[in-house]
N, C-alpha and C positions, 0 to 999 in steps of 0.2 A: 376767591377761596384759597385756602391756605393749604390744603392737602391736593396731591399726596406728594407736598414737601416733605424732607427730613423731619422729626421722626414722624416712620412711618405709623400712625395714630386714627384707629378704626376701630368699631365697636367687632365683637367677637365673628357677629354674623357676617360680615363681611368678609372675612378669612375662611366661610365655609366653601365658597366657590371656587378655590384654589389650592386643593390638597396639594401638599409637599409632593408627595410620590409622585403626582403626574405631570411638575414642573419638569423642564429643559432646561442643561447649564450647557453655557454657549463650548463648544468645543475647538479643538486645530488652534486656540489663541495663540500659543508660538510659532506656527508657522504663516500663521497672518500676518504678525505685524515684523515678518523680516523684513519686506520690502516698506517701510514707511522711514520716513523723515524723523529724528528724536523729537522734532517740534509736535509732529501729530499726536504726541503719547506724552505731552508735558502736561494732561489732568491728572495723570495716576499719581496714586498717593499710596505712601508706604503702608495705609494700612489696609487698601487693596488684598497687598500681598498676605495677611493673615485672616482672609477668610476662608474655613473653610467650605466645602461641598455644600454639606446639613444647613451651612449660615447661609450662604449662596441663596438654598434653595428658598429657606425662611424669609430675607429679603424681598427675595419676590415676590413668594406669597404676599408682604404686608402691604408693598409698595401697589400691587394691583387690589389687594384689598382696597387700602387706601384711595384710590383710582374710580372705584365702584360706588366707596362711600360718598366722594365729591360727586359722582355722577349726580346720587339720588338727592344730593343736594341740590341740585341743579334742577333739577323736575319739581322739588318745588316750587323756586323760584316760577317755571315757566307755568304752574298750577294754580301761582298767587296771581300773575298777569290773567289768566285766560278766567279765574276767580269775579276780579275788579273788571274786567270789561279792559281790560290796558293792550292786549296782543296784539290789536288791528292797529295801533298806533306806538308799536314797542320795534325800536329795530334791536334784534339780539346778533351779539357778537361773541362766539365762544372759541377763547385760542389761550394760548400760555405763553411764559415769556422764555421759554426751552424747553429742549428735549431732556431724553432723560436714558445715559446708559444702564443697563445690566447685566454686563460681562464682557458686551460685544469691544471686541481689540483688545480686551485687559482691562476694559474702562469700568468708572462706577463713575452714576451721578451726570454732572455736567459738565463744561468749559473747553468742550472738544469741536472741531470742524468738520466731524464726520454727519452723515446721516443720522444716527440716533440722539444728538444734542442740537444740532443743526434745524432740524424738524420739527415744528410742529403744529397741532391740532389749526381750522381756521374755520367754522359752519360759521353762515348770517342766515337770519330769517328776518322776517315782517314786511311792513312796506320799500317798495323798491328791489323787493327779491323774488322775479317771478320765476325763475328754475328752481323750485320746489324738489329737493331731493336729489339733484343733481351735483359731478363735481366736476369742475373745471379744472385739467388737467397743467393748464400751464404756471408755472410757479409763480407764487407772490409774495410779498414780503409786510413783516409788520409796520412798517413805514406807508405801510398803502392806507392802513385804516384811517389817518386822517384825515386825510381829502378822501376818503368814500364815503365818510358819513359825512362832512360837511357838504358833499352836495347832495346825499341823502337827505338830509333834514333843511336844507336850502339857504345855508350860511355859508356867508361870504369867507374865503379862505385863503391865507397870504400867498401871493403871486411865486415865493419862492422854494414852494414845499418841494420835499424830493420824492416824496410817493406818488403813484400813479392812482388815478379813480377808477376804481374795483366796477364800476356802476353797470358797463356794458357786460361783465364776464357775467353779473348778477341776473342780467339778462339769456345772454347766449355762451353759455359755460366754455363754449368750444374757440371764444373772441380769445387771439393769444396775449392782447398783453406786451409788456415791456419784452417777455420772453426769460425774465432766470430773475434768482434770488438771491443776494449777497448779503455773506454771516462775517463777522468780524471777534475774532479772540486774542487776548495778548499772551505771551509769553516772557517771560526771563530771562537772561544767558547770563552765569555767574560768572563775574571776572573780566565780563567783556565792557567794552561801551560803543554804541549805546548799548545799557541791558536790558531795552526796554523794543521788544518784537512783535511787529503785528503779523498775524494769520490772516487771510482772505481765501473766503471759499465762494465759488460763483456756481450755480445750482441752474443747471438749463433743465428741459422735461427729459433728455436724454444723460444731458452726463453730467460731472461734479468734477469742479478743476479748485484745486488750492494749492494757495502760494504762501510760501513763507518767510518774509524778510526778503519780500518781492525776489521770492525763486532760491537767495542766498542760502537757505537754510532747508531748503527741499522742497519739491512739489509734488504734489497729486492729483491723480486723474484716472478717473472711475467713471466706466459705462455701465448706467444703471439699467438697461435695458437685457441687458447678460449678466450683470453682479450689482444686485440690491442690498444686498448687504457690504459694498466695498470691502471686500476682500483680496481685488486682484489688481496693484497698482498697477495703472499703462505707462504712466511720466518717463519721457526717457525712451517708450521704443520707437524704432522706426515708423514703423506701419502708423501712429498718429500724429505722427511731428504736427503735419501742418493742421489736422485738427488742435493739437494743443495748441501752436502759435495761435491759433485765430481765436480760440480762448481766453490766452494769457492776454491778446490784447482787448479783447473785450472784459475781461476781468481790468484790467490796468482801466480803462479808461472809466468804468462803473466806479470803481476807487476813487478817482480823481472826480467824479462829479459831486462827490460829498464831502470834498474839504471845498472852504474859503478859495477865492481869486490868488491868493497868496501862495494855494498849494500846500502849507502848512496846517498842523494841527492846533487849533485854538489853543493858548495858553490858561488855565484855569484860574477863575478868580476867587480870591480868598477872600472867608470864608465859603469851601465848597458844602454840601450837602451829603452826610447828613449832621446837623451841629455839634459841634462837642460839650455832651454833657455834664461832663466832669469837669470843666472852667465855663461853667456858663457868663 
């Protein structure tokens, strides 16, 4: 499903569930993002800065509008299965390929390492999924889903995948797991070289550690357990040093398990995707 991508595109009734007046605009934005790194806040876009309040609030509206209308899309689909006789032989997997801000830090939209881009949606059902309604607390990542369904459906699956098989958590919600989730964004720096900057955020069920330009360019770290919304950088104080070292290397070393023996970033080969249409 294509919603509730930009533009926000909903039939009217779905905006009736979200009056303007009773929306929330995120509040303290400037005193939030004193303490961050300029890399954390390199999605904003200058035209962020000309919204106002009234558009804020209309935004939202369409965007959860939006939100509502893919839902009932969705209930189709799961109506047309249970319809044809398909659900007892159907594994469903319902996730997105990001989060999505709406005000929080100053942000809109996506390409951030915070929780609200960082995060998202992950339900399975059908066979193989006998915690029925349950949610497994410990983090996972989109890289899992293809070794879970290949041993879901009982295909053979390359010996060198980097996700872990979801299968036992589908069972016992409460099975931890690898233990955390790592989100990967790049960055810019004009004038410098290289100008080209990786973000790495490593996501445990307690905290959220990012690094940027491996620490060069600042770090974060946020206990979600007392701040769900990251709003109160730790990076830097005493009192968690050696929680962040033991972090930072566990962040480092999750990095390093997903490039080549080489340590290097594979060089891209030409033609990449997606083709160019304009010289075909």
């Amino acid at each position: 499903f294509y919603r509730p991508h930009t533009p926000y595109v909903a039939p009217k009734f779905y905006f009736g569930a979200y009056p303007t007046a009773s929306i929330r605009l995120v509040e303290g934005v400037q005193e939030d993002i004193q303490d961050l790194p300029a890399m954390a806040l390199g999605s904003h876009k200058a035209e962020h800065d000309l919204l106002t309040d009234p558009l804020r609030r209309e935004a939202i509206q369409a965007y959860r509008a939006s939100v509502s209308f893919m839902d009932a899309q969705v209930g189709r689909v799961l109506q047309a299965l249970e319809r044809l006789g398909l659900s007892e032989e159907t594994i469903v997997v319902f996730t997105s390929d990001h989060g999505y801000h709406l005000g929080e830090h100053g942000l809109w939209q996506k390409m951030s390492l915070f929780e609200e881009s960082a995060r998202v949606p992950l339900i399975m059902a059908g066979p193989g999924v006998s915690a029925h309604g349950e949610v497994a607390p410990a983090p996972v990542g989109l890289v899992d889903l293809y070794p879970t369904l290949t041993a879901l459906c009982g295909v053979q699956a390359p010996a060198d995948l980097q996700g872990q098989n979801l299968a036992l958590m589908l069972k016992n919600p409460q099975a931890k797991g690898r233990g955390y989730a790592l989100t990967q964004v790049t960055r810019t720096r004009k004038g410098l070289q290289p100008n080209r900057v990786m973000g790495y955020s490593l996501r445990t069920e307690r905290w959220r550690l990012t690094l940027w330009d491996d620490q060069r360019e600042g770090v974060e770290l946020y206990d979600h357990s007392a701040d769900p919304a990251e709003q109160h950088n730790l990076a830097g104080k005493a009192m968690w040093k050696d929680l962040q070292d033991e972090l930072m290397q566990k962040l480092r070393t999750a990095v390093r398990q997903t490039l080549p023996a080489s340590g290097s970033v594979p060089t891209l080969r030409q033609p990449i995707w997606p083709p160019n249409l304009t010289h075909p």
